[in-house]
One Martini backbone bead per residue (centre of mass of N, CA, C, O) as a GRO file, in nm:
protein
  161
    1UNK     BB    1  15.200  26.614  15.374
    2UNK     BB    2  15.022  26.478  15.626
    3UNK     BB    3  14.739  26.597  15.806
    4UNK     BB    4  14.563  26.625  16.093
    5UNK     BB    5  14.268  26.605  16.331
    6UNK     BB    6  14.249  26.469  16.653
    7UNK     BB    7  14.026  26.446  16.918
    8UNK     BB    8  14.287  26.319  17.079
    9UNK     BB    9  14.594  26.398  16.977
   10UNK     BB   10  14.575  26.612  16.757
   11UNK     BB   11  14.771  26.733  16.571
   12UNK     BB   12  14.900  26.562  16.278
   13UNK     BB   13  15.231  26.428  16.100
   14UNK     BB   14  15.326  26.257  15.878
   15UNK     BB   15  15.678  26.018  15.979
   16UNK     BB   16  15.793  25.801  15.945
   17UNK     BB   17  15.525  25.547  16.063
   18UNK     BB   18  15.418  25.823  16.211
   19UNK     BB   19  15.232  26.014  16.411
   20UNK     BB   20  15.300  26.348  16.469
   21UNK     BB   21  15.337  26.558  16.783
   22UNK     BB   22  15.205  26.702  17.060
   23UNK     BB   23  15.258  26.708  17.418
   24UNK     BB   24  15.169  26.699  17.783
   25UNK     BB   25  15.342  26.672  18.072
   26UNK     BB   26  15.399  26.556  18.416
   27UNK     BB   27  15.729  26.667  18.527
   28UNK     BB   28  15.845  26.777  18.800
   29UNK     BB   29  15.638  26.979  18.865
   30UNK     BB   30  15.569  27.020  18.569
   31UNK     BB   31  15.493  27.141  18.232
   32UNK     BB   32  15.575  26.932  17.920
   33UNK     BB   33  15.670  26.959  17.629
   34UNK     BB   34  15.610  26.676  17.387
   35UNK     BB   35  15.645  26.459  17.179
   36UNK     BB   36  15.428  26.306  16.946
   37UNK     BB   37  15.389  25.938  16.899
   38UNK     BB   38  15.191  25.754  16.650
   39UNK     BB   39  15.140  25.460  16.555
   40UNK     BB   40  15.120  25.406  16.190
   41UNK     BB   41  14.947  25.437  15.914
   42UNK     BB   42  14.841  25.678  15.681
   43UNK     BB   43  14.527  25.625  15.754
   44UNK     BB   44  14.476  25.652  16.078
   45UNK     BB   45  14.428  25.398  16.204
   46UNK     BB   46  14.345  25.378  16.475
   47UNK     BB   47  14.305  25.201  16.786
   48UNK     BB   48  14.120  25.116  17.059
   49UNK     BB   49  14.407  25.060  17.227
   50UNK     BB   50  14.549  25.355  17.190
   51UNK     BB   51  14.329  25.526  17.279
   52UNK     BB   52  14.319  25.381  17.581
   53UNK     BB   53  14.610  25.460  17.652
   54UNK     BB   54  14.611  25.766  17.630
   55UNK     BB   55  14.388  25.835  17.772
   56UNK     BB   56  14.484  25.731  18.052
   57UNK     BB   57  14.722  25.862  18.082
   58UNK     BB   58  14.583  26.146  18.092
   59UNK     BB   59  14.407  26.050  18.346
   60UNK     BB   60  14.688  25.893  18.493
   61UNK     BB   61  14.939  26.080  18.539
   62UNK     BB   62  15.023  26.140  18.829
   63UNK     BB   63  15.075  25.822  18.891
   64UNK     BB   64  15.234  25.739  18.674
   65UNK     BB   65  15.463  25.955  18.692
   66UNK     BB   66  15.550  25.889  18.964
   67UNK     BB   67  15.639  25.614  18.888
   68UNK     BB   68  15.852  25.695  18.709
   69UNK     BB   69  16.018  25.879  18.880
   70UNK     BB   70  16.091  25.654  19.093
   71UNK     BB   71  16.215  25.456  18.898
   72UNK     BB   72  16.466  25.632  18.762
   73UNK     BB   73  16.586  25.676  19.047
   74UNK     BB   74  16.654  25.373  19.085
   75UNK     BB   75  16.799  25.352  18.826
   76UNK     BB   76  17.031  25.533  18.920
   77UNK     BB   77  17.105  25.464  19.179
   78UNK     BB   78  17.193  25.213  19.103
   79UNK     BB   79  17.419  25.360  18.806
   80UNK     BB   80  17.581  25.587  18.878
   81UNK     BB   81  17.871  25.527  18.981
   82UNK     BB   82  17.946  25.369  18.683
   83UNK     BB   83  17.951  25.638  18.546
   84UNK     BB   84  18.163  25.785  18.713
   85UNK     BB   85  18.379  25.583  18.634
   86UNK     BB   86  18.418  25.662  18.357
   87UNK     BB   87  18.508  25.972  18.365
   88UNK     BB   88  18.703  25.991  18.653
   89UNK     BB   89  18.614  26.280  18.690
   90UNK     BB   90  18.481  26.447  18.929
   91UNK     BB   91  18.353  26.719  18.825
   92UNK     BB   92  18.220  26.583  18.632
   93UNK     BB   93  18.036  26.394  18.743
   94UNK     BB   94  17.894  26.597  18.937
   95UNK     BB   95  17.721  26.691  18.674
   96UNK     BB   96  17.631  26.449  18.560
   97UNK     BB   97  17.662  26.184  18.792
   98UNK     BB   98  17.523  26.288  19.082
   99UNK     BB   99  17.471  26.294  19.414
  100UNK     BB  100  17.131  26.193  19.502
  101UNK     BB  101  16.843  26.250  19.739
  102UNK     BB  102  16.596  26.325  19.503
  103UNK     BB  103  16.336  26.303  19.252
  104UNK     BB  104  16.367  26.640  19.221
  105UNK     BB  105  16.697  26.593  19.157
  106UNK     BB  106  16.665  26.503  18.815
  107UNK     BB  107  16.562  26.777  18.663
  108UNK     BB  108  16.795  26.796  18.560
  109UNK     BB  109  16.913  26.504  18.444
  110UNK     BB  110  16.603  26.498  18.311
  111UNK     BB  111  16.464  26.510  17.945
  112UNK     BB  112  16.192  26.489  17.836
  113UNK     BB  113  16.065  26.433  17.473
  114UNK     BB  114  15.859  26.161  17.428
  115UNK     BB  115  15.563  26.020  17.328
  116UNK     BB  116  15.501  25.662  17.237
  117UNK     BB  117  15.236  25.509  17.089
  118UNK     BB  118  15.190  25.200  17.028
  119UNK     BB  119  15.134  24.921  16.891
  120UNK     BB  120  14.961  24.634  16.891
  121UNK     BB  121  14.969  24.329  17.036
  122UNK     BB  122  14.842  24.007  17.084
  123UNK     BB  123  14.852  24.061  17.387
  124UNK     BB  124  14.662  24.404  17.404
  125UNK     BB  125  14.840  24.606  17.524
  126UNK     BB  126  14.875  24.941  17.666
  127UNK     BB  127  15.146  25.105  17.489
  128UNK     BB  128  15.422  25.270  17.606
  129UNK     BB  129  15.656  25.549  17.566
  130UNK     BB  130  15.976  25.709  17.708
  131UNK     BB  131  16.158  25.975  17.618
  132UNK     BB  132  16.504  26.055  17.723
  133UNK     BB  133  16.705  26.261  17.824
  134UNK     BB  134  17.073  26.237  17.945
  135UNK     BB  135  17.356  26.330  18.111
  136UNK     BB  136  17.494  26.027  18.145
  137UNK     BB  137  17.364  25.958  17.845
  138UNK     BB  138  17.335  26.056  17.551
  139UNK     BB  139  17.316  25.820  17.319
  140UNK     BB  140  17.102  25.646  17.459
  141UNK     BB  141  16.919  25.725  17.696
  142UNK     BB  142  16.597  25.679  17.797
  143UNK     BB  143  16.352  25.435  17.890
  144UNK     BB  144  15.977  25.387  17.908
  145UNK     BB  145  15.791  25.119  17.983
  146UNK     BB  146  15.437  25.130  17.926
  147UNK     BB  147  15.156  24.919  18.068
  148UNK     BB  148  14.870  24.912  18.146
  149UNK     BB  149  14.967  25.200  18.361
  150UNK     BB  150  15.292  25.007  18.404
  151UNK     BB  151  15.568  25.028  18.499
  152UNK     BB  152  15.803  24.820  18.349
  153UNK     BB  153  16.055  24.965  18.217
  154UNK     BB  154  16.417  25.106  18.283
  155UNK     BB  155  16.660  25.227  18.006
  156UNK     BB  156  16.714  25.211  17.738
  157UNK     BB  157  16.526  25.317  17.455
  158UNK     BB  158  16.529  25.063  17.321
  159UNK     BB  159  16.292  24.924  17.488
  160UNK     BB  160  16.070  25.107  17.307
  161UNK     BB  161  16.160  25.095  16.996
   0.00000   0.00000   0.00000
């Protein structure tokens, strides 16, 4: 098992084609420790346009979250009822996807998890990807894709993956 100790990132060690490690971000008010996965060869050779990805992240990480749980809040506002639908049973809705009328009452319904530095694409955009555990879709989760530290789309994980 490879491990290094990065100037950026912190500890990380290669698994499956990802350089892992842990990182902390705020969201609902709180400092949430989550892995971090950064794309990458074995040789650790990250790109200056990932590490400019993560820096701005993390220097512009209050606005960029505002904007995250912003984002969140109304795509579940869209399809919580959807959801709600699905269960059938009125008191189970209720605990998985009941109505909330706060981006802080999100906070029991969503569980960050990961937080994802993606390899550069032609485009040369500074990709990150935000995986999240979800009370009312266990299998898919959410994914919150950021682009030049601009929320681009909220849905599947799998927009990020």
């Amino acid at each position: 098992m490879i491990k290094i100790n990065d100037e950026l990132f912190g500890e990380l060690e290669y698994q499956k084609n990802y350089w892992r490690g842990k990182t902390t971000i705020q969201m609902f008010d709180m400092d949430i420790e989550i892995a971090l996965s950064v794309d990458g060869h074995e040789n650790a050779d990250f790109s200056n346009i990932q590490r400019e990805a993560f820096r701005n992240f993390k220097n512009e990480m209050k606005n960029i979250m505002d904007e995250v749980e912003m984002q969140i809040y109304e795509y579940y506002s869209e399809n919580f009822e959807e959801y709600r639908e699905m269960l059938g049973n009125k008191s189970e809705a209720d605990k998985i996807a009941p109505k909330i009328d706060s981006i802080l009452a999100l906070k029991r319904l969503v569980k960050p998890t990961e937080l994802i530095v993606r390899r550069v694409r032609k485009n040369g955009k500074r990709r990150l990807g935000l995986l999240c555990d979800v009370t009312w879709d266990i299998e898919d989760g959410l994914g919150v894709k950021i682009e030049d530290e601009v929320v681009e789309e909220v849905g599947y994980q799998d927009i990020v993956l």
